[in-house]
C-alpha positions in Angstrom: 32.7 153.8 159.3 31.2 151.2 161.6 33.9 148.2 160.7 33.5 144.5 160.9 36.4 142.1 159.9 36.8 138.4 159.5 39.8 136.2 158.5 40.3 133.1 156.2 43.2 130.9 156.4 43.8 129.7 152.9 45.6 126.9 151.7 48.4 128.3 148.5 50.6 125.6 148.3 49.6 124.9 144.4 50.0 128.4 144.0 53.6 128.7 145.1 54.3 125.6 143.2 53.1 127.4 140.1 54.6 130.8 140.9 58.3 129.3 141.6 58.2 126.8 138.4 57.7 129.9 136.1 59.0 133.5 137.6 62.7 132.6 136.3 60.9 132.5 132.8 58.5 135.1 133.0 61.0 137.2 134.6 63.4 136.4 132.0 61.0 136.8 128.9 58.6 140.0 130.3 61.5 142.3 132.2 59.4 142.1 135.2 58.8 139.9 138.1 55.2 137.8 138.8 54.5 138.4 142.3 52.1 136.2 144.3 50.0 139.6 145.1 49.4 139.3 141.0 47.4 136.3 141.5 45.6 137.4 144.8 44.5 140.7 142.7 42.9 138.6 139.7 41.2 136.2 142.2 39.9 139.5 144.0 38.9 140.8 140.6 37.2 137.5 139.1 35.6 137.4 143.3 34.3 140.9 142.9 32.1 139.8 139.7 30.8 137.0 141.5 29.7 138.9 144.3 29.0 142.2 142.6 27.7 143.5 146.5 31.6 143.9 147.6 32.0 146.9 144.7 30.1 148.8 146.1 30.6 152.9 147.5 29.1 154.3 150.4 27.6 157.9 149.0 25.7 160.4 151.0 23.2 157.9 152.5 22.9 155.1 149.9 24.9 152.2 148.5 26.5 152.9 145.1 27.2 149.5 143.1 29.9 150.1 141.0 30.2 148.3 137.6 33.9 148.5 136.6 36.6 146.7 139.0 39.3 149.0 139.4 41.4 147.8 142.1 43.4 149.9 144.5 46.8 148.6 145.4 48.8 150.1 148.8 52.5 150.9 147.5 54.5 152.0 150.7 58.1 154.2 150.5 60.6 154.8 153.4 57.9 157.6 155.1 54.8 157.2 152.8 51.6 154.7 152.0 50.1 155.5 148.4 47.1 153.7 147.1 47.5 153.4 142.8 44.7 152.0 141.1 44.6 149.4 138.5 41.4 149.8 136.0 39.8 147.7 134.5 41.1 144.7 136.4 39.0 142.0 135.8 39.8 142.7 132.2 43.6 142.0 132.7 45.7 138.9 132.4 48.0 137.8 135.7 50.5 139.5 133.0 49.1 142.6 132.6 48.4 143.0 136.1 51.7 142.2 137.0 53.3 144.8 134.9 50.5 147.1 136.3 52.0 146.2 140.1 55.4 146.4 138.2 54.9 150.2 137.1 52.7 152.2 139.7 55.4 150.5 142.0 58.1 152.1 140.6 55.7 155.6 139.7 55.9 155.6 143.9 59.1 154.9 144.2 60.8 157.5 142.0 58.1 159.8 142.9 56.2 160.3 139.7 52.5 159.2 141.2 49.5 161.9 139.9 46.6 161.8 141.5 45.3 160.7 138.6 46.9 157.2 139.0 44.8 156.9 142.6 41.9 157.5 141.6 38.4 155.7 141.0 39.1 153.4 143.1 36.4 150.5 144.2 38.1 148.1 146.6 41.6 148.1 148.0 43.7 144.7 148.3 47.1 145.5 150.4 49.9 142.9 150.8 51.0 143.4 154.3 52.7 139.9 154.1 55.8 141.4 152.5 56.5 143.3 155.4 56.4 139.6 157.4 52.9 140.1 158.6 50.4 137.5 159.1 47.6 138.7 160.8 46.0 143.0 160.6 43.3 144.9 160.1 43.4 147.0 157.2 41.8 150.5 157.4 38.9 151.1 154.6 40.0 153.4 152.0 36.7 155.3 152.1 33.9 155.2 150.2 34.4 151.6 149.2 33.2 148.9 151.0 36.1 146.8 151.8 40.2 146.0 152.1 41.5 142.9 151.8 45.1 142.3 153.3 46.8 139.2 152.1 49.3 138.4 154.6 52.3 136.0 154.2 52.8 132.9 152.9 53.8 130.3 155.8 54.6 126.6 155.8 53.5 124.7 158.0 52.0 121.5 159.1 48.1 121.0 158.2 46.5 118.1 158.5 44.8 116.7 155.4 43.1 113.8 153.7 41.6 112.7 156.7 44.1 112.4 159.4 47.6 112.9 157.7 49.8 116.1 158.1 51.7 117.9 155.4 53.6 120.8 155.1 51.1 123.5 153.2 51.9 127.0 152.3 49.2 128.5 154.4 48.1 132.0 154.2 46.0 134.3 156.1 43.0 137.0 154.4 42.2 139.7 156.2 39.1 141.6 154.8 38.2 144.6 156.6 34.1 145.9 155.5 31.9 148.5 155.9 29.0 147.4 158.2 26.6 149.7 156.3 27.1 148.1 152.8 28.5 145.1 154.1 26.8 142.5 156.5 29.2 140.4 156.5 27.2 137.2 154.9 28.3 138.4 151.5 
């Protein structure tokens, strides 16, 4: 796959204010936690209808635009990487994808996975940051056209409104694309 890869630093402070005023609630009223990587897969979702180009395959010779959003999400154990998918995503709530997250996780972890659960597949979105990371390039989960790897949430100083500087929560996107499908001004 002849890749090409870019990265976006993206400002998530409102994010993290929103995620830490509710998680003890939701946490406490759904059984489950709301992970930041919930949000960043609904944005990719609602992002993928938008620009319908990036759910796209690579078959044979030609480029297969897919219609459904079906998101594959990398779950990694002690000596193994498995890539669940989550159908239908642009469909779901930041609820329901959250308990999606919340039970392929634990499928992987007890080792209950089918293949059935990894497959149709049409772009992968991996969250390297929990493993501290804040900068990689993800390997396309062939055919689709892309991986995005959202990286970890850092404060730091940013300067805004003109010339002031704040601490931001500041996080790094990685997307990783197939050239052929891909140009890269999509």
């Amino acid at each position: 796959i002849p890749h090409a890869w870019m990265m976006i630093e993206v400002d998530v402070t409102d994010l993290v204010h929103y995620r830490d005023a509710m998680k003890d609630e939701f946490k406490k009223r759904e059984g489950f936690n709301v992970t930041y990587f919930a949000f960043f897969v609904k944005a990719v979702a609602q992002a993928l209808k938008e620009f319908p180009m990036m759910n796209s395959v690579w078959q044979g010779d030609k480029i297969i635009q897919k219609k459904d959003v079906n998101l594959s999400i990398a779950v990694a154990t002690d000596d193994a990487l498995f890539v669940p998918v989550i159908s239908q995503v642009d469909d779901k709530s930041i609820k329901g994808i959250a308990k999606d997250i919340h039970e392929l996780s634990n499928l992987v972890r007890k080792g209950q996975l089918k293949q059935e659960h990894m497959q149709g597949g049409t772009f992968t979105v991996n969250n390297t940051g929990s493993f501290g990371s804040v900068q990689s390039m993800g390997i396309i989960n062939y055919p689709q056209a892309a991986i995005l790897q959202v990286e970890k949430i850092v404060k730091k100083p940013v300067i805004v409104q003109g010339d002031m500087i704040a601490p931001r929560h500041m996080v790094n996107l990685c997307l990783s694309l197939d050239h052929r499908i891909l140009d890269g001004l999509i």
